[in-house]
C-alpha positions as CSV (number, residue, x, y, z in Angstrom):
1,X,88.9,154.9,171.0
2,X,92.2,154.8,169.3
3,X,92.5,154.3,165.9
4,X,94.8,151.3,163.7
5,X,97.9,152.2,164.1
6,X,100.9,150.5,161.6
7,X,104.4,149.7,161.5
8,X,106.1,148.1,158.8
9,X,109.4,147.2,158.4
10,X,110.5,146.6,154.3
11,X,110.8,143.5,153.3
12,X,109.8,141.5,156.6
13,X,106.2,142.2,158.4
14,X,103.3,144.1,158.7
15,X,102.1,145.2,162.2
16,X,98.8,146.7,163.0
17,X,97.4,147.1,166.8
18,X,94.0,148.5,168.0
19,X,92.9,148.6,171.3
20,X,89.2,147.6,172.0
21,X,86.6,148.9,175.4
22,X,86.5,145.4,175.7
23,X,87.8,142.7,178.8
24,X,90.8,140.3,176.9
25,X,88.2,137.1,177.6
26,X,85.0,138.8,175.1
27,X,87.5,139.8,172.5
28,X,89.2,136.2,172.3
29,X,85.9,134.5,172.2
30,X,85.0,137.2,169.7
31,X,88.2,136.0,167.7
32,X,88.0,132.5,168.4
33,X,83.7,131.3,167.9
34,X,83.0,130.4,164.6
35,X,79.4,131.7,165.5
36,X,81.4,135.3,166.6
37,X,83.2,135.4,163.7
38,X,80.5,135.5,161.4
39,X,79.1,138.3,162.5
40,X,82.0,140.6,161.7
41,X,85.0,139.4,160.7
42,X,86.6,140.7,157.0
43,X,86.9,143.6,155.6
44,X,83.9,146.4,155.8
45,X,80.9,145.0,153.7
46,X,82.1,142.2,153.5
47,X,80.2,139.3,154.5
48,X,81.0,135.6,156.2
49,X,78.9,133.3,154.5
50,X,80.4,130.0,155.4
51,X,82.6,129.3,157.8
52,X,84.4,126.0,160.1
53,X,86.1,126.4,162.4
54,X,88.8,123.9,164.2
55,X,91.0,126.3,166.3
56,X,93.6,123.8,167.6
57,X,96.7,123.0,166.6
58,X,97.3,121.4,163.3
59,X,93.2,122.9,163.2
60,X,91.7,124.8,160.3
61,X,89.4,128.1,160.2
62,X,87.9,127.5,156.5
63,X,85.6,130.7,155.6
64,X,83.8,132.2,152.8
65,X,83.8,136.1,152.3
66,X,80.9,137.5,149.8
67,X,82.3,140.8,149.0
68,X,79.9,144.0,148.5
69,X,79.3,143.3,144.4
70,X,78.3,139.7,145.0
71,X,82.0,138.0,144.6
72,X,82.7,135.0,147.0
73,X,86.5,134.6,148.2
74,X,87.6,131.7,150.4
75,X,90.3,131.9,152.4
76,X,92.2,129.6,155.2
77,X,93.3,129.7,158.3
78,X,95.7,126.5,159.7
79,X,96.6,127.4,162.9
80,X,100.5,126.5,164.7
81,X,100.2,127.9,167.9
82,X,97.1,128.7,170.4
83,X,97.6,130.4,173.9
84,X,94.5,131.2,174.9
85,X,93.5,133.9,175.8
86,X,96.8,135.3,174.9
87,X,98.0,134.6,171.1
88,X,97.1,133.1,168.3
89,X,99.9,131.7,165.2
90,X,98.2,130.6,162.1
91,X,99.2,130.3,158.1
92,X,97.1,132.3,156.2
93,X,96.2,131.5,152.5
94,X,93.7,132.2,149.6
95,X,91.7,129.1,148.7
96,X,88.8,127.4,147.1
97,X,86.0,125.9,148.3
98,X,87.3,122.9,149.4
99,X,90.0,124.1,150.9
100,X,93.1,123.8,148.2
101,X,95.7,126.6,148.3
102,X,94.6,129.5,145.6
103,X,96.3,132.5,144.6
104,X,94.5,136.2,145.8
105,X,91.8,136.8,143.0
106,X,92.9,139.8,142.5
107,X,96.2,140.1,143.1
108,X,98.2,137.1,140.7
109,X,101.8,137.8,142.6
110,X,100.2,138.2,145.9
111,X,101.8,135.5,148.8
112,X,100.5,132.3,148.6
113,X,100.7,132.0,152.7
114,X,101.1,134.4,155.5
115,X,102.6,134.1,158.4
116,X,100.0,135.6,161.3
117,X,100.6,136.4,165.5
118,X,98.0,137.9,166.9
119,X,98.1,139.0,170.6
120,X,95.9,139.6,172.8
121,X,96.5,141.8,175.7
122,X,94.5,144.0,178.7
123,X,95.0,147.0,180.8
124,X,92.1,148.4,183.1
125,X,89.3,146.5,181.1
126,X,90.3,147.2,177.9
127,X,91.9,144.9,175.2
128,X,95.0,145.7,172.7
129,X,94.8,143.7,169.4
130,X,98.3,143.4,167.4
131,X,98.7,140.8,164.4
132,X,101.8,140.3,162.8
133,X,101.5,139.6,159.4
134,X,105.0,138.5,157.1
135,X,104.9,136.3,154.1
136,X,105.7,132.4,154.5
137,X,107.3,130.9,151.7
138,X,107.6,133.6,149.5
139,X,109.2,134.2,146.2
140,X,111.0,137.5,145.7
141,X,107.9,139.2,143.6
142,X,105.3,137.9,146.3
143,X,107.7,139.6,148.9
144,X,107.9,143.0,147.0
145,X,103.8,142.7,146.1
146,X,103.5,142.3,149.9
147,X,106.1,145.3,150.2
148,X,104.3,147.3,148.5
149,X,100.8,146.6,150.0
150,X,100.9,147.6,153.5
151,X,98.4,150.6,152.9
152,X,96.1,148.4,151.3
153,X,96.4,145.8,154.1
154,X,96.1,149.2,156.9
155,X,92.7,149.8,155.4
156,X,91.5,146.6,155.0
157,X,92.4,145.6,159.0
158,X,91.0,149.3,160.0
159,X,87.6,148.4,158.3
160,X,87.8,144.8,159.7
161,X,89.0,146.1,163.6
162,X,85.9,148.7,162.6
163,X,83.5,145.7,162.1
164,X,85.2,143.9,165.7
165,X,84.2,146.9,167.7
166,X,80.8,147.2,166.7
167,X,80.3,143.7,167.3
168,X,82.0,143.8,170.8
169,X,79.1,146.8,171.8
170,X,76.6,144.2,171.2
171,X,78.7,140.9,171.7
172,X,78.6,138.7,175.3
């Protein structure tokens, strides 16, 4: 299996592609089921706890992540552009529980939106993940805080592509 690899270019996007012993149509249903998507998305030990899911455009994908020490995190998804089974475009954000834009709990300067492609291709069986990831709306200190993240953000997709291919072992 290969590993998350990343490419970054300063100051525009972050790129990270796996490839998945998976056919293109599991891995999209994988990506795209609210049901699915509970079983593995976010990063590893993390948990979904809540989750809907209108994956159209104009749609929203509002989740709840209960990280290993008990924290919950909500987070967006308003998706722009849906090709299926080929690519996905979304806006990306932090936000409460019902939905309102929030900043990263962790993280004050951290992008308020993200910009996110995600493609889905196949060879012989087998399924290549790559999401584009760039800040939307940014002010200059979000843009360098985003910069300046890209290993952070590596590890965190790693442990969340991780989580993806177990699932897929299992998943139908």
């Amino acid at each position: 299996m290969a590993k998350a690899k990343s490419i970054s270019t300063e100051g525009t996007e972050f790129v990270i592609s796996r490839e998945f012993n998976a056919p293109r149509e599991l891995v999209w249903k994988a990506w795209t089921d609210r049901d699915h998507l509970m079983e593995w998305f976010g990063p590893k030990g993390f948990k979904m706890e809540v989750a809907t899911l209108d994956l159209r455009p104009g749609g929203i994908f509002h989740y709840c992540l209960v990280t290993p020490d008990g924290n919950k995190m909500w987070g967006k998804f308003v998706y722009r552009e849906i090709v299926a089974p080929e690519k996905i475009v979304l806006i990306n954000s932090f936000s409460d529980e019902n939905g309102n834009l929030t900043r990263h709990p962790m993280s004050p300067t951290w992008p308020q939106e993200m910009l996110s492609t995600t493609t889905f291709t196949e060879e012989n069986g087998r399924t290549t993940i790559t999401l584009h990831w760039a800040t939307w709306n940014a002010t200059e200190e979000e843009q360098k805080t985003f910069d300046t993240s890209h290993d952070g953000m590596r590890q965190g997709w790693t442990g969340t592509f991780d989580q993806l291919e177990e699932y897929l072992k299992t998943a139908q």
